[in-house]
N, C-alpha and C positions, 0 to 999 in steps of 0.2 A: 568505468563501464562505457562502452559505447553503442550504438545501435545494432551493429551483429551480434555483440553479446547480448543485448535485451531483446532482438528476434528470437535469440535462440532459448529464452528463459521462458519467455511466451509461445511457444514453439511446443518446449518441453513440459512445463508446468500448466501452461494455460493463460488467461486475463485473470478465474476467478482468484489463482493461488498468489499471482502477482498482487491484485488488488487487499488482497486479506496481508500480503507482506508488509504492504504501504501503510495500512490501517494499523497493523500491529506495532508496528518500527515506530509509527509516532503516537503509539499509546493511542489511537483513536480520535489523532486530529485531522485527521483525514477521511473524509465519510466515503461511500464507496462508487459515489458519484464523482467529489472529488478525483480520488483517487485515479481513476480510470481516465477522467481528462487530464492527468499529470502524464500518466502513461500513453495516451494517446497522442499527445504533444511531442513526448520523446520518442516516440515509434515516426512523426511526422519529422524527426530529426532538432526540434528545439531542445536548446540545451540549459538556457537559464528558466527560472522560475521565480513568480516574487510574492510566491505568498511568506507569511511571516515566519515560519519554522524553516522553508528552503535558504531565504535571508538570513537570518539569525543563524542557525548551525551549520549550513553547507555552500556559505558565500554566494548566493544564486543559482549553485551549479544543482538544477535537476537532474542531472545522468549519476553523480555523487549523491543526492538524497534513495534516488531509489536502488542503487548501488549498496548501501548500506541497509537499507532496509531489507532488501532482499537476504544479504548475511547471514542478519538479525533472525529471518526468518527460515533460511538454510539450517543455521545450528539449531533455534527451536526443533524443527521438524527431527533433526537428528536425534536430540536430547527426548522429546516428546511427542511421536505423529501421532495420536490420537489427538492431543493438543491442539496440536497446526492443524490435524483435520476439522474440529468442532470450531474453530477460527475461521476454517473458510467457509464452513457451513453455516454459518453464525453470520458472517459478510454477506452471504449470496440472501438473508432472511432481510436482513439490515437494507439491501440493493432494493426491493420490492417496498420498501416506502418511500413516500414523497419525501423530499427535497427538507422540508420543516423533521420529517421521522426524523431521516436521516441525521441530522444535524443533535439534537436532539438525543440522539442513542452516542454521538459520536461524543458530547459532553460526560455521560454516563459511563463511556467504555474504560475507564482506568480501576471502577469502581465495579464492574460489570460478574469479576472472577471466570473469565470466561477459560 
């Protein structure tokens, strides 16, 4: 992926559906504050990332983590848009708590059955 591609997924989808793609792709270790400064970052053109999931599974490359998450969350939607819809509405509930919520719901999210 690269930054015309990820304008154009934000563009089309939006920040909130991007943001719920991030959160989904890693199971929820990425809170929705997180998440939006990974994306914000690559929209500013950075391409590596070092938090501990972009390191470990994607060699640094953040345009590759959210590359794939994004997929991840392409085929959900296919398979199940109700799914992916209550996912993003479910992120954008998640986005309105503080920083501790946040965190907080994002340990819970694997267990969550959302």
């Amino acid at each position: 992926m690269d930054n015309v591609e990820l304008s154009n997924i934000l563009e089309k989808k939006g920040m909130d559906w991007l943001v719920a793609a991030l959160i989904e792709g890693s199971t929820g270790y990425h809170s929705p504050k997180h998440a939006k400064i990974l994306i914000e970052r690559a929209v500013a053109g950075e391409v590596k990332d070092y938090c501990e999931r972009c390191v470990a599974c994607f060699n640094c490359d953040l345009m590759k983590m959210i590359e794939r998450d994004v997929e991840i969350f392409e085929r959900l939607e296919a398979r199940d848009l109700q799914r992916s819809e209550r996912i993003v509405s479910i992120t954008k509930q998640i986005a309105n708590l503080d920083e501790e919520g946040q965190s907080l719901v994002s340990l819970a999210y694997p267990t969550m059955g959302v």
